[in-house]
N, C-alpha and C positions, 0 to 999 in steps of 0.2 A: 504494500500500500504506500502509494507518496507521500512522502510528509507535507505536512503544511506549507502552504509558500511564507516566504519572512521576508522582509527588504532585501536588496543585496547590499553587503556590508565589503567595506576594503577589506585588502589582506591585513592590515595593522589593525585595525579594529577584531578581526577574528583572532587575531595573534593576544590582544589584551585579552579578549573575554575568555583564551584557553588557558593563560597563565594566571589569571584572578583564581579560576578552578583550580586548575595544580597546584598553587600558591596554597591558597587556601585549605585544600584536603592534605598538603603534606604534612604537617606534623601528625596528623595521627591515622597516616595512612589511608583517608578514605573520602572519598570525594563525592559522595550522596551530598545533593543539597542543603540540609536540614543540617547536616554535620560538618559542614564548613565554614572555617572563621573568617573574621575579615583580615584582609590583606591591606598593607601600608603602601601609601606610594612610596614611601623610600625599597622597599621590596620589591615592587612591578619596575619600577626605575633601575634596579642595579639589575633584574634578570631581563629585561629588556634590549639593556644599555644606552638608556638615554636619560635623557637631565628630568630631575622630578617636574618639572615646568610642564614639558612636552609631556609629563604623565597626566596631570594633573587637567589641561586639554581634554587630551581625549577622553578621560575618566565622566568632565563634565557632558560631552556630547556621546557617549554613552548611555551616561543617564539622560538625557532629556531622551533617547531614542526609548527608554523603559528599558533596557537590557542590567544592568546594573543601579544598588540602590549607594550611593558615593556621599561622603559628610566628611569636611573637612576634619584633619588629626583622630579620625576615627575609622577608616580605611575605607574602602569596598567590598561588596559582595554581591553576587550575582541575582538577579528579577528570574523567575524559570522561563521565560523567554530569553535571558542569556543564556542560564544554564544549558538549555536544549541549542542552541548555538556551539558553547565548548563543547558540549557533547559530539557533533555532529562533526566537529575539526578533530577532536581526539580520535571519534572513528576512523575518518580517513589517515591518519595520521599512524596507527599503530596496525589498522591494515594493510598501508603499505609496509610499514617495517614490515611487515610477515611476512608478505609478497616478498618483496628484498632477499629474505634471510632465507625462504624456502623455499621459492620460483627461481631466482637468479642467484642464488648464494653468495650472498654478502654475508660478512661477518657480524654478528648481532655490535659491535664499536662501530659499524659504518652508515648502517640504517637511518640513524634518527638525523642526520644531516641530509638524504636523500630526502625523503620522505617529509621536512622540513621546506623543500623546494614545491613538492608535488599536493600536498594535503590542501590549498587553495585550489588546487583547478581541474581534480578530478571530480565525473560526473554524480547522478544516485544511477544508472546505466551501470558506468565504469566499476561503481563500488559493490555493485549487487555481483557482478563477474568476478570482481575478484574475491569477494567474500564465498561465493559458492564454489570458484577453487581451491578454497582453502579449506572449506568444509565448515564454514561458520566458527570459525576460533574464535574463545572465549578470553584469551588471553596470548598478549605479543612475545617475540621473543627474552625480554626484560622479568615477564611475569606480569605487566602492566594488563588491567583489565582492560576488556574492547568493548566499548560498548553496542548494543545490539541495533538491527535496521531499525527498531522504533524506539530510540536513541535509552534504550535501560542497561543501567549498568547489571551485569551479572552475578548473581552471588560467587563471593570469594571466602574461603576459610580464616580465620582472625588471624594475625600474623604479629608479631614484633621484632621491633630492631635488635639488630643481634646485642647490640652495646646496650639491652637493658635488660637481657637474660639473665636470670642466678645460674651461679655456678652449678655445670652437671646437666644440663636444659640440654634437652635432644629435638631435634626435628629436620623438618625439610623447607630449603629455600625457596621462597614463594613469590620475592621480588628482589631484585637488584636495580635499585630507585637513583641510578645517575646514568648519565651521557658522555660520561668524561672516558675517554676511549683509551687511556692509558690505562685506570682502573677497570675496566672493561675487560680488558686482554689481560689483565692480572688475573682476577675472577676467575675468566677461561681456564688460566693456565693452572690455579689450584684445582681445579672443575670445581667451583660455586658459582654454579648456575640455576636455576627455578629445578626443584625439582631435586636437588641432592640433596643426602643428608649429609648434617653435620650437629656437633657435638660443642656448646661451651666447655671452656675446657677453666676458666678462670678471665678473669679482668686485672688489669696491675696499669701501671703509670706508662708503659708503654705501649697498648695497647688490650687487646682480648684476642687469649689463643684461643685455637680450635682446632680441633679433630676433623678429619672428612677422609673417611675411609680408615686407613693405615697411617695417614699421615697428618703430623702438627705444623700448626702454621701461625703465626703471631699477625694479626692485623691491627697496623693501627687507626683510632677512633676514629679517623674521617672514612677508613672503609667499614670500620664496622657500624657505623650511623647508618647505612644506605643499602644493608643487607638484614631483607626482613624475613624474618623465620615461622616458620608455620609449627605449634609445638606437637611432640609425640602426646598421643593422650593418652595417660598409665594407667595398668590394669588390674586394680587389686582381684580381682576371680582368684 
């Protein structure tokens, strides 16, 4: 079924209202509307990389558009006609990583710069085909949830950041929440990627090791911020 028609918005306009969502759902991993704080312009400013000035712009013509509700020194957040807006760019956005990483075999570090160029000007045609190549994936190759052709995000299992595990916390990797392609290819090379398991092992002043598999591995706190873990659930039977 087509979605609704909506104005057409520039690409920096759909680029704010995706990063109010990201922005907003990252600290506690989840990006439901209802569960999203506001976002500061000095934040939209520094992931942007423009002057809070030119945030604070378009923030106002935003809201006049109703997509965002905006009050000065008290941030942003999304009207659900924004929200279904970032919805609609994340889609395209993390089905093409898929596409990328399982059609053309890009490395899951090269995707989100592709896909960054393309998620403005593919079709609901274009997206329908590639989604039914891929089998309707629920999630990209990061772990990042996809949300669905009538723009819902899909249930995900609770997860947390490896850096607020106690010691002895078993589970499996369920996101790997950065783009930075050096950490990326680290990741890889331990194999923590969505999906393995691994073991806290302790936290100390240089980081949090870890177990995965056979082997220990020391990371420190900026990777273990950005590696969220899905926990074993124990069995007393």
């Amino acid at each position: 079924m087509p979605r609704p028609h909506r104005p057409p918005l520039s690409e920096a306009q759909e680029d704010y209202l995706k990063q109010v969502l990201l922005l907003g759902g990252s600290r506690a991993g989840t990006y439901r509307l209802e569960e999203t704080q506001p976002v500061s312009t000095q934040a939209l400013a520094q992931e942007m990389q423009v002057k809070p000035a030119s945030v604070t712009g378009m923030l106002k013509k935003l809201s006049e558009m109703g997509l965002v509700v905006y009050e000065a020194y008290r941030g942003v957040r999304l009207t659900e006609a924004g929200y279904r807006v970032a919805l609609e760019v994340l889609r395209h956005h993390r089905l093409l990583e898929t596409y990328l990483h399982q059609a053309l075999g890009y490395g899951w570090e090269e995707v989100h710069a592709e896909a960054e160029r393309l998620e403005h000007h593919i079709s609901e045609a274009l997206e329908a085909r590639i989604a039914e190549w891929l089998g309707h994936p629920s999630h990209d190759p990061h772990g990042d949830a996809i949300p669905s052709a009538d723009l819902k995000l899909p249930d995900t299992l609770p997860s947390q950041r490896l850096s607020t595990l106690a010691h002895g916390s078993r589970g499996t990797v369920a996101r790997v929440a950065t783009q930075d392609q050096d950490a990326l290819n680290l990741f890889a090379h331990l194999g923590l990627r969505p999906g393995a398991e691994v073991e806290l092992l302790e936290h100390s002043r240089e980081g949090s090791r870890v177990r995965v598999g056979k082997e220990r591995y020391l990371l420190p706190q900026s990777l273990a911020q950005v590696l969220w873990v899905h926990l074993e659930v124990k069995s007393y039977v």
